[in-house]
N, C-alpha and C positions, 0 to 999 in steps of 0.2 A: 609265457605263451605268446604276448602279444610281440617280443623279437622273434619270434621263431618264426611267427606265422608271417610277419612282415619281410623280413630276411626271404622266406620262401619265393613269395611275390614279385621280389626286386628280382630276383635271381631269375626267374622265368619272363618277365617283362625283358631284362635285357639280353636275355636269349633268343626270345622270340621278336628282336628287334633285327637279330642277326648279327649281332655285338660277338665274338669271342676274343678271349686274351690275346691272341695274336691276328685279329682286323678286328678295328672299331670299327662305331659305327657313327653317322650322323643323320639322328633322327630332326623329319621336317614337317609340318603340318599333317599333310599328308598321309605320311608314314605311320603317325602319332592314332589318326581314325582307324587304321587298319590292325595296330596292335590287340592279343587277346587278352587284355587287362580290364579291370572294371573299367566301366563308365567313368565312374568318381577319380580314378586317378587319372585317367585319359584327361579327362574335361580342367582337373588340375595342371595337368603338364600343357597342355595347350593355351590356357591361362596363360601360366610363365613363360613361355615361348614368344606368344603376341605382345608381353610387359617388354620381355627383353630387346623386341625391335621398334618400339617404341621410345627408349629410351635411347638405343643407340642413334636413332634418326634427333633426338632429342638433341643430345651432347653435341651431333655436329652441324646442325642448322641454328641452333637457337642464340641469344644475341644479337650484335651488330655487327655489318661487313663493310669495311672501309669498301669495297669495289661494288658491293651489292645494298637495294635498297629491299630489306626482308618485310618492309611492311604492306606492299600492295595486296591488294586480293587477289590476283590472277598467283603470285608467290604462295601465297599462305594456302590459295587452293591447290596448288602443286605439290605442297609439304604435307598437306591431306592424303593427295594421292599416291606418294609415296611411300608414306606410312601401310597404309595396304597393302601395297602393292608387298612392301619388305616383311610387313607382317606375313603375308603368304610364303613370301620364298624363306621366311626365317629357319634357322634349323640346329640343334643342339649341337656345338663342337663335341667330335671324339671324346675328348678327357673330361667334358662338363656331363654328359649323359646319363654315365652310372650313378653319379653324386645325385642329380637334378629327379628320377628314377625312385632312390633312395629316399630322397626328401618326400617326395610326392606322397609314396605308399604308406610311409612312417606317420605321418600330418592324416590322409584321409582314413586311415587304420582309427586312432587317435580319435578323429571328428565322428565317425559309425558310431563310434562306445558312449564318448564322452561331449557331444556336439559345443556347448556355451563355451566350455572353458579356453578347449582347443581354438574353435573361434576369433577368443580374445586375445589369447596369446598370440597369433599370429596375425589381428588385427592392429593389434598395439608391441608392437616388434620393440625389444630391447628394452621392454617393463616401462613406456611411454603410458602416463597416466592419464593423456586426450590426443586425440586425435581430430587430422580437420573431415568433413562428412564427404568430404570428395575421396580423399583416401579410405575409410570407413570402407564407404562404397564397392570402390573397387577392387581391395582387398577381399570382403565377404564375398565377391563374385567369384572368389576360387571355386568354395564349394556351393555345389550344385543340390546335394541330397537333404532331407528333411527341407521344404521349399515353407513351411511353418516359422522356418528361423530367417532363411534370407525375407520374406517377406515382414515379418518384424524388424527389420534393421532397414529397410527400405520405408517402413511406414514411421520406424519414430527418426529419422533422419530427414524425412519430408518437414514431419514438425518441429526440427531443430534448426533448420534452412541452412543459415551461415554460419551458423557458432560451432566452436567444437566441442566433440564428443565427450563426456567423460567415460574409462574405464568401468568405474561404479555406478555411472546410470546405464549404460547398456546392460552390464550385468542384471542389475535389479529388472530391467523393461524383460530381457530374452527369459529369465529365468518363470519369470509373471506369464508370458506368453504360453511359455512351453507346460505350466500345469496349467491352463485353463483352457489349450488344445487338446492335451491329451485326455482331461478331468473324464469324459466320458467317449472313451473310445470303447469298442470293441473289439472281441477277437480276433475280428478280421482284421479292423483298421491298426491294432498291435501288428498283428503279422507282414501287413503290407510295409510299414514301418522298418521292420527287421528285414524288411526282402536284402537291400544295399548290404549289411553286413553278412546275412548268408552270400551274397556272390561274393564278397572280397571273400571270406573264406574259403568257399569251392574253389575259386579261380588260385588260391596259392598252392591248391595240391598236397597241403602242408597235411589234413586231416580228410576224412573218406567221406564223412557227412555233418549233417548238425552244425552247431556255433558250441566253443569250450565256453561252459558254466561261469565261467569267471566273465568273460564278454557279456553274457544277459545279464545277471547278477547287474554288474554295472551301467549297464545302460535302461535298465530298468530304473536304478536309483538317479541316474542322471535325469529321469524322467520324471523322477516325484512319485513313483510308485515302489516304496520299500514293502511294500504288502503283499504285491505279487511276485516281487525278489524273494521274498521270503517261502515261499511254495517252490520255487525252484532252489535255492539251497537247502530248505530241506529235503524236498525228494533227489536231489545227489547227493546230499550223506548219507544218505540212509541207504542208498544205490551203491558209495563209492565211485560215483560215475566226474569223470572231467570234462563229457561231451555229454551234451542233449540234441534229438531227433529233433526237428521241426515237428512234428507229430507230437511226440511228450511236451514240447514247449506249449504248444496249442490246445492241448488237455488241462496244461497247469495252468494257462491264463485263463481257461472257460472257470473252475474251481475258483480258483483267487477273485472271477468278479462276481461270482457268483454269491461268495463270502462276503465281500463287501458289500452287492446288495441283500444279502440276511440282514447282516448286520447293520446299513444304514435303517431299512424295516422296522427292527427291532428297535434301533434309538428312537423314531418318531413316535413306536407303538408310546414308547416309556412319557418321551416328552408330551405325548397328548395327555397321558394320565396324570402327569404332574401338573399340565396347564388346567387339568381340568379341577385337580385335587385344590390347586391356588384358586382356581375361581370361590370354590365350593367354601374353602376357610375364608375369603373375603369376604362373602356374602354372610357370612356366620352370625358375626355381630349385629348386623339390622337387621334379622330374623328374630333374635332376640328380643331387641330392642320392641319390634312389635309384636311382638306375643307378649311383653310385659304392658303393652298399651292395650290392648285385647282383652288381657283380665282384669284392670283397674288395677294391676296391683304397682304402689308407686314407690320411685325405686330409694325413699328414706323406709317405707318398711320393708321393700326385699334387703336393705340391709341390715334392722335391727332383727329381721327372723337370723339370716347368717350368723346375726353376730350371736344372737346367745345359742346356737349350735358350736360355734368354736370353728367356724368354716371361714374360710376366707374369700372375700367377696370379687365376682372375677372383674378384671380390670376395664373391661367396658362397662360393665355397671359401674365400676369407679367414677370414671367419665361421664356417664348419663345424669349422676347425683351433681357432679361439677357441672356439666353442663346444664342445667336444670335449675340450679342455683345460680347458678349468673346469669341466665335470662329473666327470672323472677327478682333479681336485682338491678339489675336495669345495666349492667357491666360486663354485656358479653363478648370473648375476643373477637373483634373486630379483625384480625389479622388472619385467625383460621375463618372464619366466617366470608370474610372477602365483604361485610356491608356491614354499614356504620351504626352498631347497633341495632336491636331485634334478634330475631332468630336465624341463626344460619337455616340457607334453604339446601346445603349440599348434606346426603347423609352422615348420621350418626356417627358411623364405621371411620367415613371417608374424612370427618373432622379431627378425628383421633388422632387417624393416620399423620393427617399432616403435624397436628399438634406435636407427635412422636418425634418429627425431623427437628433436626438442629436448626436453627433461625440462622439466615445469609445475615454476616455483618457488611457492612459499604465495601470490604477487599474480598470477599469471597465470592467464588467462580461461581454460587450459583446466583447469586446477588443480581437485580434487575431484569426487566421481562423479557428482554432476546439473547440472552446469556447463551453460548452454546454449549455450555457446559451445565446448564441446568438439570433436575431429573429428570429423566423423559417417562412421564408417566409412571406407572410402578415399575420401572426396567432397570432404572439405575445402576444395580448390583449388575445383573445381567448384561447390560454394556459396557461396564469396568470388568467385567471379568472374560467379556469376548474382545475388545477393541484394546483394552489396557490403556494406553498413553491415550493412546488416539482418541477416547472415551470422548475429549472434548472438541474434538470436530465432530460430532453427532448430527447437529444441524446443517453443517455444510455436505458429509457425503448424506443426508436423505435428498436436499435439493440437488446436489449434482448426480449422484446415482439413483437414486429411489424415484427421482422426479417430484419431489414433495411428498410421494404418498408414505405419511409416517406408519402405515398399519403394517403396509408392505415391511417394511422396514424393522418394526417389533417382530414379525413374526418371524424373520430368518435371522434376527438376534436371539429368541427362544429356542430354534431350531440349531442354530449357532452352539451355544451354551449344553446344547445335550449331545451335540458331534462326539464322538469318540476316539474318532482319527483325523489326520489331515487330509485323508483320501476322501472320507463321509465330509468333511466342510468344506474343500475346494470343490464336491459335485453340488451344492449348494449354490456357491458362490456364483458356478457356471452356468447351473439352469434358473434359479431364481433372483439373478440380479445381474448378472451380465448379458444374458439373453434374453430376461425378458423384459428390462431395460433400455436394450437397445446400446448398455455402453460400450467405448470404446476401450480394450481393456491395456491400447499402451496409454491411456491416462493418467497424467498424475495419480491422481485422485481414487482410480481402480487399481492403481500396483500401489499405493499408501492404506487402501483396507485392506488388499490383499494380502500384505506382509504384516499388517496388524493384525489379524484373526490367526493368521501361520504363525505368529510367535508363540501364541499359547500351546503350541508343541512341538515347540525345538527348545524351550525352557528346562 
């Protein structure tokens, strides 16, 4: 579909240039504004146009001139205005048009659908794994549409100044960019979105209305929304349909977020219930604990009553008879306790607990007091199981994302951990730590948790 529909395009652009097999044509700036092609290929082709007299002004001033001296300023300002000046009058030869035409609409067809990829391929020409940021630059100023992307390659190019670009860091930065723009769009801001590839479609004449199913399909997915893809190829199978209306489109997108917010709903209802069911078994044990201090009853006879029942004694009473004993012996750990002998002053429950963890030897990551890999309060599990690798920069993304505030931080790890989809944790990610944060999300540090939390579902 997508040759057909491009073939169409090319065919009516160089038609409507006034091009036929028997008179070319030679399209000039000018000529290029008046054409009725989209935008996006216009604004492509006059790109290339302006590159191309640039370069030729290039090839034959640049160097030294035994008769001429090129480096004065009144010279170099001349070569300025030349350059405009040629840029103006530039104009596609005859036999380069159709081809240069063809490129254009094939490349911005391509960018509609599929914006990162296409991007890079044509930023990094002939599978070049860096690029310098002056080229970057210019290059990405082909295209004009989704201004979410040039604007991200304009902002993380500021902050790579003179170095060059890697292939794989741009990817990683545009890809970060693009779900934590879109993370909460709406139906409108979906639709305004797609306006650009509904006109490359209307304009090629190819089809009577709508975008073919295969086009949203994909450019939904290139968006990080396989959820809403999934609403429209179902409702065309089930239809047998290869086009969708603008109208049915904007139906299934209201549905699909609709769905996504049930269901993010649903996940918080569930995680408040389990935060609250973990508070409730926490607390469990020093409830106990004083209601056995409450009746006097002390815990060597709550165990000799168990034991000649044939009951077995629960394991915090375990501990209370240990602990209890080695305070009356004058040998209590010191290590769960945190003070040199006497009675630990931290809860019952809470001395257990710790007792429970494996002891840090001198090489283990949790081993001494600013460890970043230490537990973070009782979340441990919950951070290796949201962050995986990355679990042990804990300390560093709360200071550089959270701001210090570790509560912030527990609580959209919780929230993290009961996500269901990548669409329910990047709208997270977007309102409770990027925005309200304040961060910068081509950051290191925010495209390094962002691809840590998205691995847990592409695993």
């Amino acid at each position: 579909m997508r040759e057909k529909i491009a073939h169409a395009l090319t065919t009516n652009v160089i038609r409507d240039s006034g091009a036929t097999p028997g008179v070319p044509c030679r399209c000039n700036q000018s000529e290029l504004a008046s054409l009725g092609a989209p935008r996006s290929v216009i604004h492509f082709l006059q790109r290339t146009l302006a590159r191309r007299a640039q370069i030729e002004v290039s090839e034959r001033f640049s160097g030294s001139f035994d008769w001429f001296d090129m480096s004065g300023d009144s010279v170099q300002a001349a070569l300025d205005n030349l350059r405009h000046v040629v840029t103006e009058a530039a104009q596609f030869p005859a036999d380069e048009w159709p081809k240069a035409v063809n490129h254009a609409v094939g490349t911005m067809l391509d960018y509609l659908i599929d914006p990162v990829p296409t991007l890079l391929d044509f930023c990094y020409a002939g599978g070049s794994a860096a690029v310098s940021v002056g080229d970057l630059r210019r290059r990405a100023g082909y295209f004009r549409e989704y201004p979410y992307v040039e604007q991200a390659v304009q902002a993380y190019t500021q902050k790579k100044g003179d170095k060059r670009v890697s292939r794989q860091e741009l990817q990683t930065t545009l890809n970060h960019v693009v779900r934590q723009y879109t993370a909460d769009f709406s139906v409108d801001d979906w639709m305004r979105t797609l306006e650009p590839l509904l006109e490359f479609v209307h304009v090629s004449g190819h089809v009577d209305g709508g975008l073919p199913v295969a086009f949203v399909i994909d450019f939904l997915a290139a968006h990080h929304r396989p959820d809403v893809a999934s609403f429209v190829e179902v409702e065309a199978r089930m239809a047998k349909a290869d086009m969708i209306s603008a109208g049915t489109l904007r139906r299934l997108v209201v549905e699909a977020l609709e769905t996504a917010r049930e269901q993010a709903e649903a996940a918080a209802r569930e995680e408040a219930a389990a935060e609250r069911a973990r508070i409730d078994a926490a607390r469990q044990p020093e409830t106990d604990t004083a209601s056995l201090k409450r009746t006097g009853a002390a815990p060597g006879h709550a165990q000799h009553r168990s034991s000649d029942k044939g009951a077995s004694k629960p394991l915090w009473q375990q501990y209370a008879e240990q602990h209890e004993h080695d305070t009356d012996s004058g040998h209590a750990d010191n290590t769960d306790s945190g003070q040199a002998g006497g009675t630990s002053s931290a809860p019952l429950w809470k001395s257990f607990q710790d007792r429970l963890q494996p002891s840090a030897g001198p090489g283990s990551p949790s081993a001494g007091p600013g460890s970043s890999s230490a537990p973070l309060g009782e979340l441990p599990d919950a951070v290796l199981d949201v962050l995986g690798r990355a679990s042990g920069q804990t300390d560093h993304f709360i200071a550089t994302l959270f701001k210090g505030d570790r509560s912030s931080f527990e609580d959209v790890i919780r929230r993290l951990q009961t996500a269901g989809s990548w669409s329910a944790a990047s709208t997270i990610l977007a309102r409770d730590v990027f925005k309200r944060f304040d961060v910068d999300i081509y950051s290191d540090d925010a495209v390094a948790f962002t691809n840590a939390v998205e691995a847990r579902y592409s695993e």
